[in-house]
N, C-alpha and C positions, 0 to 999 in steps of 0.2 A: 548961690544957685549953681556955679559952674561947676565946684566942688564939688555940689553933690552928684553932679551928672555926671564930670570924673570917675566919679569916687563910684558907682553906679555900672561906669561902663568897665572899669577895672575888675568888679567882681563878675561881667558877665562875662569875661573874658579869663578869669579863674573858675569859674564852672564851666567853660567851653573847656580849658585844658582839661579837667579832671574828666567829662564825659569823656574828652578824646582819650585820655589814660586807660576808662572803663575797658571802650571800642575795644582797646590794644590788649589790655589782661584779657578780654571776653577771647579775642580771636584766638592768642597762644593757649588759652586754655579750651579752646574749640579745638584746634590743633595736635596739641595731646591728646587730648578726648578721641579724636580720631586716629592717630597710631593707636593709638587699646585699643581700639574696637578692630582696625583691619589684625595686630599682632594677636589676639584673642582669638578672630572670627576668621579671616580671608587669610592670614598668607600662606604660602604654599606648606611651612611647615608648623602650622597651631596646633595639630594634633599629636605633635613630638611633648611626652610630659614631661614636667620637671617643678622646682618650688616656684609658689606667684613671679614673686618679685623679679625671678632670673627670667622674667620675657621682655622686663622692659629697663632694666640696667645691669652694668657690670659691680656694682657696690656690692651686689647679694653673691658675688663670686668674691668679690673684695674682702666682705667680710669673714664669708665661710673659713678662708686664706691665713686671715691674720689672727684667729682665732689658735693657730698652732696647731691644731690635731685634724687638717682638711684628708690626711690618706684613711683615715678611717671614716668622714664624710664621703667620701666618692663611693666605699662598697656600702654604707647605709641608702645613701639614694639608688644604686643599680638595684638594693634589693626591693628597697619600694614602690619602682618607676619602671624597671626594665629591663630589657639589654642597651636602651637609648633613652640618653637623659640630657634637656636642655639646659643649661649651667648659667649659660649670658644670654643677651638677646640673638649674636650670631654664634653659639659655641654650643659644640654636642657634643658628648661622651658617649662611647660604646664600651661592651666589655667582652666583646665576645670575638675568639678566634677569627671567623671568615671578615669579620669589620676587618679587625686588625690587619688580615694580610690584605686585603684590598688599600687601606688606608696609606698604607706603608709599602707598596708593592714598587720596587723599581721603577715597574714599568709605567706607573700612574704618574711619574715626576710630579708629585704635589709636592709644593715648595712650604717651607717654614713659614709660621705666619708671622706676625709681627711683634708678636708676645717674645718673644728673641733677641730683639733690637738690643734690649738694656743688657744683656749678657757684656757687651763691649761696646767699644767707642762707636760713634753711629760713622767718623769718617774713618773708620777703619775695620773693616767684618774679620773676627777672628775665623777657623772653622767650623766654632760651634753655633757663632752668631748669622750666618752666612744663610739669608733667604731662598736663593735662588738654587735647585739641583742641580744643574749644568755649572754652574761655577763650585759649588762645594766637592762635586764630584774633580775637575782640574786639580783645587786644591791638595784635597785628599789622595788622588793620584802620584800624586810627588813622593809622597812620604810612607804609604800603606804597606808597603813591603818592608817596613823596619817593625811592623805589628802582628804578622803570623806569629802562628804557634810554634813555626821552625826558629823563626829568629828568635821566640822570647824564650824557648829551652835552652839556650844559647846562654842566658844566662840564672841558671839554674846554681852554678855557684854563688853568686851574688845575692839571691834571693837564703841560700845557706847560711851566708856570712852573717845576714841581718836576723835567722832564727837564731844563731849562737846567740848574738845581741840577747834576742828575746830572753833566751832560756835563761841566761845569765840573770837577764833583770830580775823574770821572776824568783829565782832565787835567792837573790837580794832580798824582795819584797817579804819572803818567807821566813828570813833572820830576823828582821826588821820587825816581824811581825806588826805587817799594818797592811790594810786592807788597800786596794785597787780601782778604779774609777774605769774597769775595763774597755767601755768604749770609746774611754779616750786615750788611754794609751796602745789601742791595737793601731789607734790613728797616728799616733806619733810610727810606729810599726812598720805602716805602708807606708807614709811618708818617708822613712828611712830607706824602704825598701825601695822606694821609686827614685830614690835621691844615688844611688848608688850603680843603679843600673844607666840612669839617664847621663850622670856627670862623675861617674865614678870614684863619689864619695859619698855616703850617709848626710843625713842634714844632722845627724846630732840628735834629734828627739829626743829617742829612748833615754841614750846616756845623761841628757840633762831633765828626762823630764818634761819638756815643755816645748814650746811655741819655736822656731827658728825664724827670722828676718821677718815673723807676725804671717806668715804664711796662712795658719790653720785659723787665729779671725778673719783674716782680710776673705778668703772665701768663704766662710759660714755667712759674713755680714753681705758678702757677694751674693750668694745663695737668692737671701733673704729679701734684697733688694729686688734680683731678676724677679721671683714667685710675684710679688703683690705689682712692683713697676712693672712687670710685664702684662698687666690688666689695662694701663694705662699707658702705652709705649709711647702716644703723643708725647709726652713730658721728657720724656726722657732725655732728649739734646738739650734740654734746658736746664737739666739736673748737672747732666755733665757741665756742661759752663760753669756753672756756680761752683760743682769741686773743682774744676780747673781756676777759675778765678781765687778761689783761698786755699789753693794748691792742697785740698785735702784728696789723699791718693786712694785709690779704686784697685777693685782688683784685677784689673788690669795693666793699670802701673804698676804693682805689687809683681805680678808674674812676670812683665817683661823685666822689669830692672834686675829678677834674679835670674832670666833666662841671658841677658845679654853681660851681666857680667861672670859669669860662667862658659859664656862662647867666647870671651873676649881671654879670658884665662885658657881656655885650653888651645886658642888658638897660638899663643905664646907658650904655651906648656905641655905638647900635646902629648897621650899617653902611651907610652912606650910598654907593649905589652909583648914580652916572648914565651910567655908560658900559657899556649892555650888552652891546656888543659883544665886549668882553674877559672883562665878568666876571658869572657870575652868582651869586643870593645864596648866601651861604652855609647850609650846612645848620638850624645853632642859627637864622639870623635865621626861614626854614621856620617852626620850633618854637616858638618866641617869639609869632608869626601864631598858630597856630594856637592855643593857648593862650591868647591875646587871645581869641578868637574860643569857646572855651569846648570845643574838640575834643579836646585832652588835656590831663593833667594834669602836677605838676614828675617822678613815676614812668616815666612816659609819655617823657617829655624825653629823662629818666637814662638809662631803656632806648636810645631813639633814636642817642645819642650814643656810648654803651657799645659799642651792638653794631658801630658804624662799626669803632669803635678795633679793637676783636676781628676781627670778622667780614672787614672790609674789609682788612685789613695781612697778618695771616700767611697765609692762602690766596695770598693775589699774589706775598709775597718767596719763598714757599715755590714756586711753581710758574714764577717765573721766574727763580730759581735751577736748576731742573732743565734750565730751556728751553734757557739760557746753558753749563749744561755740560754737556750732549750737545751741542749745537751745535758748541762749540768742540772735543769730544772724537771728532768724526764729521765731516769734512771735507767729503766731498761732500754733507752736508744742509745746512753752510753756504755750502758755494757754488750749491747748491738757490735758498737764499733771498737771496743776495747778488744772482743774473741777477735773480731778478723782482723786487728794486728797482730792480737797473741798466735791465730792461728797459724798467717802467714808466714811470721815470722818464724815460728819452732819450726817451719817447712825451711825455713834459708830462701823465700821469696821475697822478703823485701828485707832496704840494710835501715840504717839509723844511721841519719835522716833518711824517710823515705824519698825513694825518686820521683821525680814526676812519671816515666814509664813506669816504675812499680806500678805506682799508684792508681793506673788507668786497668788495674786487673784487682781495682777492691772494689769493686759494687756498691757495698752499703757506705764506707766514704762516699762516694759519689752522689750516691741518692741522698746523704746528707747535706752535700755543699747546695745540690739542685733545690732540694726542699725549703733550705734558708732561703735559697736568693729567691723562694715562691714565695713562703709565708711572711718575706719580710724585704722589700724589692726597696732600692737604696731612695728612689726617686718617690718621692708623693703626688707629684701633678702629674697632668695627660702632656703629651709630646702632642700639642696643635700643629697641624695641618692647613692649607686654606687649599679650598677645591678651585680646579682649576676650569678654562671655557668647558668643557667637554661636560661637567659635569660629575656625579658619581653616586651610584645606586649600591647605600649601605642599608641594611636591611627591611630590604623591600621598599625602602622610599627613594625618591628622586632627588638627590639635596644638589641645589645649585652653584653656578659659580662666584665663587666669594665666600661660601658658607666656610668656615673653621670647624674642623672636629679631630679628633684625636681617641687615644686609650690610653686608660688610667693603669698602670702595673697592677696597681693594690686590688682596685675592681676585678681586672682579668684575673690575676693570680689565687681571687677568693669568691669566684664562681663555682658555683656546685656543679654545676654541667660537666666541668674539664676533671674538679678535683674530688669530686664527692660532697656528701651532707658534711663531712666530717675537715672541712675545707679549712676553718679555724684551729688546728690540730697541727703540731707539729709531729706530721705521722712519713719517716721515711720508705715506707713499706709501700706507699699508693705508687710513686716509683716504679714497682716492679708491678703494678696491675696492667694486664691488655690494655683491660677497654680504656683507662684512662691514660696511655703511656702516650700515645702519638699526639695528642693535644696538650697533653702537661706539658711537655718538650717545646710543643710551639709555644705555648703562653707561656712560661716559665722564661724563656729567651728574649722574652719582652724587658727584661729585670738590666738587659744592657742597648736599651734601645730595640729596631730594627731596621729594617731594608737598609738603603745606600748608608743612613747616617747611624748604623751599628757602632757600638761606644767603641772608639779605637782602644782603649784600655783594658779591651775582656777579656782579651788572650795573657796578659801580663796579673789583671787579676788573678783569672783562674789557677795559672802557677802559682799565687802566693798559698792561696787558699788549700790545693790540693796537698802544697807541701806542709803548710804551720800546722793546720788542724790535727796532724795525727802526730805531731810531735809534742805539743801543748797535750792533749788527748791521751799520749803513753807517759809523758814524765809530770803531769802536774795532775791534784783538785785542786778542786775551786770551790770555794763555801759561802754562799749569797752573804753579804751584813745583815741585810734583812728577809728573811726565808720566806719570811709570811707575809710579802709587799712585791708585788710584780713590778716590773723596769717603769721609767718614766721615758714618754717618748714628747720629741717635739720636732713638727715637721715645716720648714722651712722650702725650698726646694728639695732637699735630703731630708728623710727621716733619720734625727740622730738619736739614739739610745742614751738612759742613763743608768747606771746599776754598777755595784760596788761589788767585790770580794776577799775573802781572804786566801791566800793562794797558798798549795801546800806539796812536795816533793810525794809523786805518790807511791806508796809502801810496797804498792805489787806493783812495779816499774822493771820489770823485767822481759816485759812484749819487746 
């Protein structure tokens, strides 16, 4: 009999936890039930549109992300949703001009959100990872006057050195007769180009071909980690632990181990240069000065050097790989730009290689490098923002503080507003239209950032770009492998291009 009363009071006592279980699932899911209802109904921004799912988590941004083709999602949603499209539960994209300069505006000091963290170590903020305006701006103060456009003409020889490189190779590839993996050897290219101006030697690429000290995965797989880990940047200190525990290296190790044993060589080697005519210093010697002189510190350096590598290489290979296959895939834009070498040239206004001052009196060059970096901007995601107390009224709404928002390049860049119906086009000629010139300019500019955190690498870009194009452009074709099959793109943080050619010394090479 006692037994059974046991036995009796034991299961009432097993149906008492399990109702108490129900209680518990009923409330969390009363709970949820009510976030949908106020994110649906009541909060301040429900009437901002966007797909379901992005109201109530970050996984429908997650997945859009790792799906690899998210820079051609951002202009399908602006076209179906707006100029304002909500992405996550705190996250809005805009695409339109006056968003952007307000978003981005100095004087709004909105700091980086947190989607940034994973860029670099959480106990140590490189410049690009660096939250807060007021200290990025310190930073950046140090070192910003080794990135005009005066100082990077400066090395206008070095940037020559590594087109010899080029031309050389292509011609190689033209005996050889074998085709080319273009945008990955214009990336060896600028790599080269940046390696020489910074530490005043080439990394070797080109001549080998290939990867140097794993440089070029260590940041694609960098890339690829910040894009989708920055949806989740809680994690992030804890990632790092684990590679620091099985001492698998980041790219962050990666760039400083060659940025410090490169300062560490030239400070025992330093470069003695007496003929300025050809060559001027190299970047580290800068750094090394300056640092004598007690203006920054070896962080300081690290950064300096780091961001060249970054900053300066994939924006270039990436935007003059699009320039190179529209060119070649568009006939009359390359015989556009082949007259006005031919032309200026029989005048005796520009030499071979062209200058960079030539170059800045050939128009339709220019409308071509501009066009690339529109119809095909290096970065895929939006540059987040978080609004700060104050607030901040983007187009016509009141978005509070805390709210995340940003612009997407891709989106802005393939607005019909700024660039016409005809926005999918690689059409140099919009360039020279009125009504469309003064907003192209603004949006197109998006392609290196803006306000305070402007890509330090544009001015060093832009030199590569305005010199290679027309030299690659007068002395070679290029003949797709496959004519009838457009490029493969895959976008990580960077949109990186794939497309092959056969490359050929050109016949009328007399421009």
């Amino acid at each position: 009999m006692v037994f059974k009363i046991d036995q009796a009071a034991l299961l009432l006592r097993g149906f008492s936890a399990f109702r108490n279980a129900g209680y518990i699932l009923i409330c969390l899911l009363s709970i949820v039930l009510l976030h949908v209802i106020y994110v649906w109904f009541f909060s301040p921004l429900c009437h901002i549109p966007g797909p379901f799912l992005a109201r109530f988590t970050r996984l429908w941004e997650f997945w859009m992300i790792a799906k690899g083709d998210s820079h051609q999602r951002w202009v399908e949603l602006h076209e179906k949703y707006g100029p304002v499209v909500r992405i996550a539960p705190n996250l809005y994209s805009f695409s339109e001009v006056e968003d952007m300069k307000a978003i981005y505006s100095p004087g709004n000091k909105l700091p980086k959100t947190t989607y940034y963290n994973t860029a670099g170590d959480p106990e140590r903020r490189n410049i690009f990872s660096m939250t807060n305006a007021d200290d990025h701006a310190l930073r950046k103060r140090k070192i910003s006057n080794l990135y005009t456009m005066t100082s990077m003409i400066n090395y206008e020889p070095a940037v020559d050195k590594m087109n010899a490189v080029l031309m050389e190779k292509f011609r190689q590839f033209w005996r050889e007769n074998r085709t080319v993996m273009i945008p990955q050897f214009v990336q060896y290219y600028a790599f080269d180009v940046i390696g020489q101006i910074t530490v005043d030697e080439s990394f070797g690429m080109m001549q080998k071909e290939g990867d140097a000290e794993n440089m070029l995965e260590t940041v694609k797989k960098a890339t690829l980690y910040q894009n989708l880990g920055g949806i989740f940047p809680e994690f992030h200190p804890y990632f790092v632990k684990v590679n620091n525990l099985f001492r698998v290296p980041h790219a962050g190790v990666v760039l400083e181990r060659v940025s410090r044993r490169h300062l560490e060589h030239h400070k025992t080697h330093p470069v003695v240069n007496n003929d300025k005519i050809t060559h001027a210093q190299p970047f580290v010697t800068k750094l090394l000065k300056m640092e004598s002189e007690g203006k920054v510190d070896m962080l300081d350096m690290i950064d300096g050097i780091g961001a060249n590598i970054v900053a300066g290489s994939d924006t270039t290979a990436i935007t003059l790989s699009a320039a190179l296959y529209y060119l070649y895939r568009i006939p009359n834009v390359l015989s556009k730009l082949r007259k006005e070498i031919g032309d200026l040239a029989a005048d005796g206004r520009i030499s071979d290689p062209v200058t960079f001052s030539e170059a800045q009196n050939m128009p339709y060059l220019q409308a071509v490098i501009m066009e690339a970096l529109r119809i095909h901007p290096a970065v895929g995601y939006l540059l987040p923002r978080r609004v700060n107390k104050e607030g901040l009224l983007l187009a016509g709404t009141y978005f509070p503080e805390g709210t995340e928002v940003g612009v997407n390049a891709w989106a802005l860049h393939h607005n019909p507003r700024f660039c016409g119906p005809d926005y999918q086009e690689f059409k140099p000629e919009r360039w020279f239209n009125q009504e469309y010139q003064r907003n192209l300019h603004l949006a197109s500019s998006f392609a290196f950032g803006a306000g305070s955190r402007l890509c330090l690498g544009k001015n060093v870009s832009l030199l590569e770009l305005t010199k290679v194009i027309p030299q690659i452009v007068r002395h070679f074709d290029l003949e797709f492998e496959n004519p009838n099959e457009g490029w493969k793109l895959l976008t990580t943080w960077f949109v990186w291009q794939d497309y092959r050619c056969w490359i050929k010394p050109r016949v009328e090479a007399q421009a």
